[in-house]
Residue, then its C-alpha position, 0 to 999 in steps of 0.5 A: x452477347x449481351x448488349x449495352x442495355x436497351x435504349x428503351x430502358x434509358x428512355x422510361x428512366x432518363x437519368x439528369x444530365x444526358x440522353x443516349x440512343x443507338x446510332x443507327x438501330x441495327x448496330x447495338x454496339x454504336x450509341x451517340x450519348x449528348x452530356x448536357x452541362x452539370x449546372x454550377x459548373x464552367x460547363x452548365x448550359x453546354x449540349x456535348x455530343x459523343x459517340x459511346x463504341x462497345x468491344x463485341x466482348x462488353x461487357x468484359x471490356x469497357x467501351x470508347x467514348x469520344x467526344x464529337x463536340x468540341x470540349x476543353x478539359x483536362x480529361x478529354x484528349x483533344x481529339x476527343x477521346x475520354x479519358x477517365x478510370x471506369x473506361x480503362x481495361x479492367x485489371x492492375x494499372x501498369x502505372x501504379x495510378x488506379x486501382x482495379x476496382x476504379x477501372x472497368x468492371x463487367x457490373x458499369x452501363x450506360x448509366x453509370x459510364x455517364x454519371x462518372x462522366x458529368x462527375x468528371x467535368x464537374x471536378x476535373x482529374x489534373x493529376x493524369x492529364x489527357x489534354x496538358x495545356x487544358x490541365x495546366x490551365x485548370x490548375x494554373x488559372x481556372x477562372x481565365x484562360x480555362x473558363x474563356x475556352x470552356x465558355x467558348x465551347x459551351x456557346x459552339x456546342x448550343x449552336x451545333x446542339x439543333x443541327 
């Protein structure tokens, strides 16, 4: 099987906005990633700690990505789990909302899974919400509850970043 590509290559290229590794060096299938807040966003200075899970068939189906670090975002259910077009099981959505080429494709790394990831907290989806309240919030009243609890997270998450 091929493997989520090398921590080696993401540590001579480090892309802006995240560092990713594996967990533990024998098992090529668990990473931990930390999304560092894009800048100009509600979530800039944030340090938000996931775990990335690849299927033993990646690259033919996506990995799980589940936040570790509290978050609030409309996309990020709040157990953690994310929630966003790339991660879903390649094919035709059975709701109609995505199309194939949104979805997962054999062609997405690391890389790119993160980049649509910081995309995502820069511009929240609230139209297929993972977490309600925090989409209701986003669209209601971005500027006061919403941000109140994305600000508390960003400040629990630089607090948890250097344990």
């Amino acid at each position: 099987p091929t493997s989520p590509s090398s921590a080696v290559d993401l540590n001579k290229n480090p892309v802006e906005g995240f560092s990713a590794g594996l967990i533990d060096d024998d098992d090529i299938y668990q990473w931990e990633v930390v999304v560092i807040g894009p800048a100009d966003t509600l979530f800039e200075g944030g340090f938000f700690k996931a775990n990335l899970t690849f299927p033993h068939d990646y690259p033919l189906r996506p990995p799980k990505m589940k936040f570790i670090t509290e978050i609030w975002h409309p996309n990020v259910a709040k157990n953690g789990d994310v929630c966003i077009s790339i991660l879903h099981e390649p094919g035709e959505d059975r709701f109609g909302y995505e199309k194939p080429e949104e979805r997962w494709l054999p062609i997405h790394t690391v890389e790119t899974i993160m980049i649509s990831v910081i995309s995502m907290l820069a511009d929240p989806n609230s139209d297929s919400p993972a977490n309600v309240d925090a989409a209701k919030e986003w669209r209601e009243d971005p500027n006061g509850e919403f941000k109140r609890k994305v600000a508390r997270c960003v400040r629990k998450s630089q607090e948890m970043a250097f344990d």
